[in-house]
Structures are given as C-alpha cells and as structure tokens.
C-alpha positions in Angstrom: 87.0 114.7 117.6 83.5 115.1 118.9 81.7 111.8 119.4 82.2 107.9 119.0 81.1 108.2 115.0 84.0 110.2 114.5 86.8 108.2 116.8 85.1 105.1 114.9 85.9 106.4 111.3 89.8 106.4 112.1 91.8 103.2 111.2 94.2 103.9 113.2 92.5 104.3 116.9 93.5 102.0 119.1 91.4 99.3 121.5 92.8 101.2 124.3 90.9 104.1 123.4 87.9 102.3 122.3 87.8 100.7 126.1 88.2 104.1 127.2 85.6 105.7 125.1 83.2 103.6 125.9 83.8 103.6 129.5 83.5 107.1 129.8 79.9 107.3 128.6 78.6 104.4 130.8 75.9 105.7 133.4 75.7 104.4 136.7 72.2 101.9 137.2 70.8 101.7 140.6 68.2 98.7 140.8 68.5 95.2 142.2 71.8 94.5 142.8 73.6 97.4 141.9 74.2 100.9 143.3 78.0 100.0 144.6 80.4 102.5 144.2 82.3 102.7 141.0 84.1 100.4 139.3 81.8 98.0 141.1 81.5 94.2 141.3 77.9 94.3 140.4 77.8 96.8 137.2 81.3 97.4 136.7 81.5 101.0 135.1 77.9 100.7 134.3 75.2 100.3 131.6 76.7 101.8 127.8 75.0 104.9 127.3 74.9 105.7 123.4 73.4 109.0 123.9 76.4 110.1 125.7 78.8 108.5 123.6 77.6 110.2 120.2 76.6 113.3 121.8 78.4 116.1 120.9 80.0 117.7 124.1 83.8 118.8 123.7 86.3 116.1 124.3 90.3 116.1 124.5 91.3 112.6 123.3 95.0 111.6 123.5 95.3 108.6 121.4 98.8 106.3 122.3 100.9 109.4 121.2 102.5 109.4 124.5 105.2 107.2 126.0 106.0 106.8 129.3 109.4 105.6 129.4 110.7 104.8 133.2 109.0 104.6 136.2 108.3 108.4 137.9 108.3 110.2 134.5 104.7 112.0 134.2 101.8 113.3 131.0 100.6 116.2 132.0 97.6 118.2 130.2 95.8 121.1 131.3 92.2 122.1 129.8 89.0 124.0 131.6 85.7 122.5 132.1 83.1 123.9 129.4 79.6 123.2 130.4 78.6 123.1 134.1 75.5 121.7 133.0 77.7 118.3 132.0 79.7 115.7 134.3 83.2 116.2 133.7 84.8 112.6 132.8 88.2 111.7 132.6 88.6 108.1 131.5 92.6 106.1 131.4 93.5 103.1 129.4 96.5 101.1 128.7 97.6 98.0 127.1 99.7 96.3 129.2 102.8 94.7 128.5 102.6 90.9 128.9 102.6 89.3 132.3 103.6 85.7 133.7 101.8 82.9 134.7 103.4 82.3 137.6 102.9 85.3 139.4 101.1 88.4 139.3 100.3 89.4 135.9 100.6 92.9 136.7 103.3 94.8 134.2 103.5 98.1 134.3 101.4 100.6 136.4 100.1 104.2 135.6 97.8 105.9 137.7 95.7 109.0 137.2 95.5 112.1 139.0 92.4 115.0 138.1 92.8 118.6 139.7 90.1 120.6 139.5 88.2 123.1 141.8 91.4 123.1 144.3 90.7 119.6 144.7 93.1 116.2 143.8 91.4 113.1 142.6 92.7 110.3 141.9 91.8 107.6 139.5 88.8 104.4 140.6 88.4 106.2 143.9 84.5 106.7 144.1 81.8 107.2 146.6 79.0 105.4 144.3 78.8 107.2 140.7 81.2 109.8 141.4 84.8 110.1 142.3 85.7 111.5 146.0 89.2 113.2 147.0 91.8 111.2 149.3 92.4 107.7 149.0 95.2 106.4 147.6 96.6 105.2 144.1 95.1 102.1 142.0 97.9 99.9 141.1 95.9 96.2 140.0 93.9 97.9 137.0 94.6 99.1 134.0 91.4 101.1 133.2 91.1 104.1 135.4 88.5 106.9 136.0 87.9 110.3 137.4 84.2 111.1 137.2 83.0 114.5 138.4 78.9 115.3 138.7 77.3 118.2 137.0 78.3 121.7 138.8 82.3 121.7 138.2 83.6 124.4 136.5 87.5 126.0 135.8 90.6 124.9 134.4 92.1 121.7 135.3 95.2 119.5 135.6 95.5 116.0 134.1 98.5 114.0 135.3 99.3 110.2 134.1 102.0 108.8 136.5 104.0 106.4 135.6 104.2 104.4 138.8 105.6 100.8 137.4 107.5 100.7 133.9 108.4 97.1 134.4 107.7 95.8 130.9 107.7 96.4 126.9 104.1 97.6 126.6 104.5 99.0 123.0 105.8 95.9 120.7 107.8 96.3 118.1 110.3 98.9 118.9 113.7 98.9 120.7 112.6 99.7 124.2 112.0 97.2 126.6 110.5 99.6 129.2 107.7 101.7 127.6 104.0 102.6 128.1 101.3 104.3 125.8 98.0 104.8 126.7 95.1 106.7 126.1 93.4 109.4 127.5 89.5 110.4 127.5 88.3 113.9 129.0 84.8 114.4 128.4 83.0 118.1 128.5 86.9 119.6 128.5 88.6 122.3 126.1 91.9 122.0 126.3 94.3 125.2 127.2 97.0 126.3 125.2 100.6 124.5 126.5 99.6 121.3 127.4 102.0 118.4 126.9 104.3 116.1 128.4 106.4 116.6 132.0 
C-alpha cells in the first residue's frame, strides 16, 4: 500500500492504523505558540499534511496482524531506508484494553524502539520535530513515534516491546492478555525475513 487512498479503500483497516497513518504525515508548525518538541502540548503531533499522506513514497504497514501475548515478548521487522531525500517516519498505535475508573486507566503498555545508522531511538523522545537518541521508554501513551529528518540512509531494525500485557486488548477471543497494534514506517522497503521475535 502506497498512500492514504489506498489504506482508505480497505474495509477492513482498523482505527488504530488510521490514528497512525495520519499521525505519521503531520508536519511540525512553528508560529505563535508552538515550536515545542514533539508530541507537544501546543500542536500535539502537528498540523495534517495531505500532501504527505497521499504522496506516494514506499511504506511498510503492519495492520493488527500481530499479537503480543505476555509482557517481554517482542515484533520485530527489519527494512532499509529508500530515499535520503525523505524523513524516515515510524508511527505506533494500539487500542488499548479497557481501564478503570478508579485508578490509572493505563492497560497494557508497548513501546517502540527504531535502529538505524548505529543509533537506538526510542518512541515520543524528540528534541522539537525530530526524535533524539537516549531517553528512556514512554509508558502513559498509546500512540508512539520515531521521526528521523531528511539525510538517513541504510537498513534498519523495528522492535515493538511489549512492556505491560495487563489486559484483553483484542475482544472477542479466548485470551485475556493480548495486544495488536499497528505499525507505520514511512519512506521504508522492507527486507526479506522480517517477522515476529
């Protein structure tokens, strides 16, 4: 699948990878009021770019065909960077299972992790519009990003940890523990043997 259009003409795509899509082809504004580092308090993830979203860069799009079934088991997916020219995106999002009132509503927890370039990045930790190594994990949201400016090149590893598996995040079946979620890479190819760890 190539652009938004495309994603849009499937019944079957769910809102996690809507949110996802979306997100990944938001662009960063930098007037009154905004210009804080990503996901911010002022612009969120940004303004909706429809250029980017129906452009026609290469994406890898993994669409709730995953489960995550205890806490510490790990996706992992390996791909290369196509056009320098391009930011390389990788966007994370999950439906949660249902939380409390009471307490936290906080479920289950996955957390991504991007290496590329010899470098480990790890999802919603930014330095303004783009994502910055070190840090540590985000474990309060369930929308996630990695977002690399223009000038990144070579293959790269895609992990999704499962962190938390507290909850039934996929209704309907006989699990009571269990997370999908999906999985946006924009400007990626993806290499032969990817799948799950």
């Amino acid at each position: 699948f190539t652009n938004f259009a495309t994603v849009l003409r499937l019944s079957a795509t769910s809102p996690a990878m809507i949110k996802a899509f979306l997100t990944n082809s938001t662009t960063y504004m930098t007037g009154l009021n905004s210009g804080d580092s990503l996901p911010g308090s002022n612009q969120g993830w940004g303004l909706l770019n429809i250029g980017r979203a129906l452009d026609n860069a290469p994406r890898m799009l993994v669409d709730q065909n995953q489960v995550l079934g205890a806490s510490g088991q790990t996706f992992t997916i390996t791909g290369h960077v196509v056009d320098p020219t391009k930011p390389f995106r990788v966007t994370l999002a999950w439906t949660d299972a249902p939380g409390t009132t009471v307490a936290t509503p906080l479920v289950n927890d996955l957390d991504l992790q991007v290496d590329v370039g010899g470098v480990t990045y790890l999802g919603n930790h930014f330095s303004g519009p783009v994502s910055v190594a070190g840090g540590s994990a985000d474990h309060v949201n369930n929308l996630e990003g990695v977002w690399l400016p223009e000038g990144v090149t070579g293959d790269f590893t895609i992990r999704v940890v499962a962190a938390n598996i507290a909850g039934d995040g996929i209704p309907g079946t006989n699990d009571g523990t269990d997370q999908d979620f999906a999985l946006v890479m924009y400007n990626a190819n993806e290499a032969t043997g990817g799948g799950g760890g």
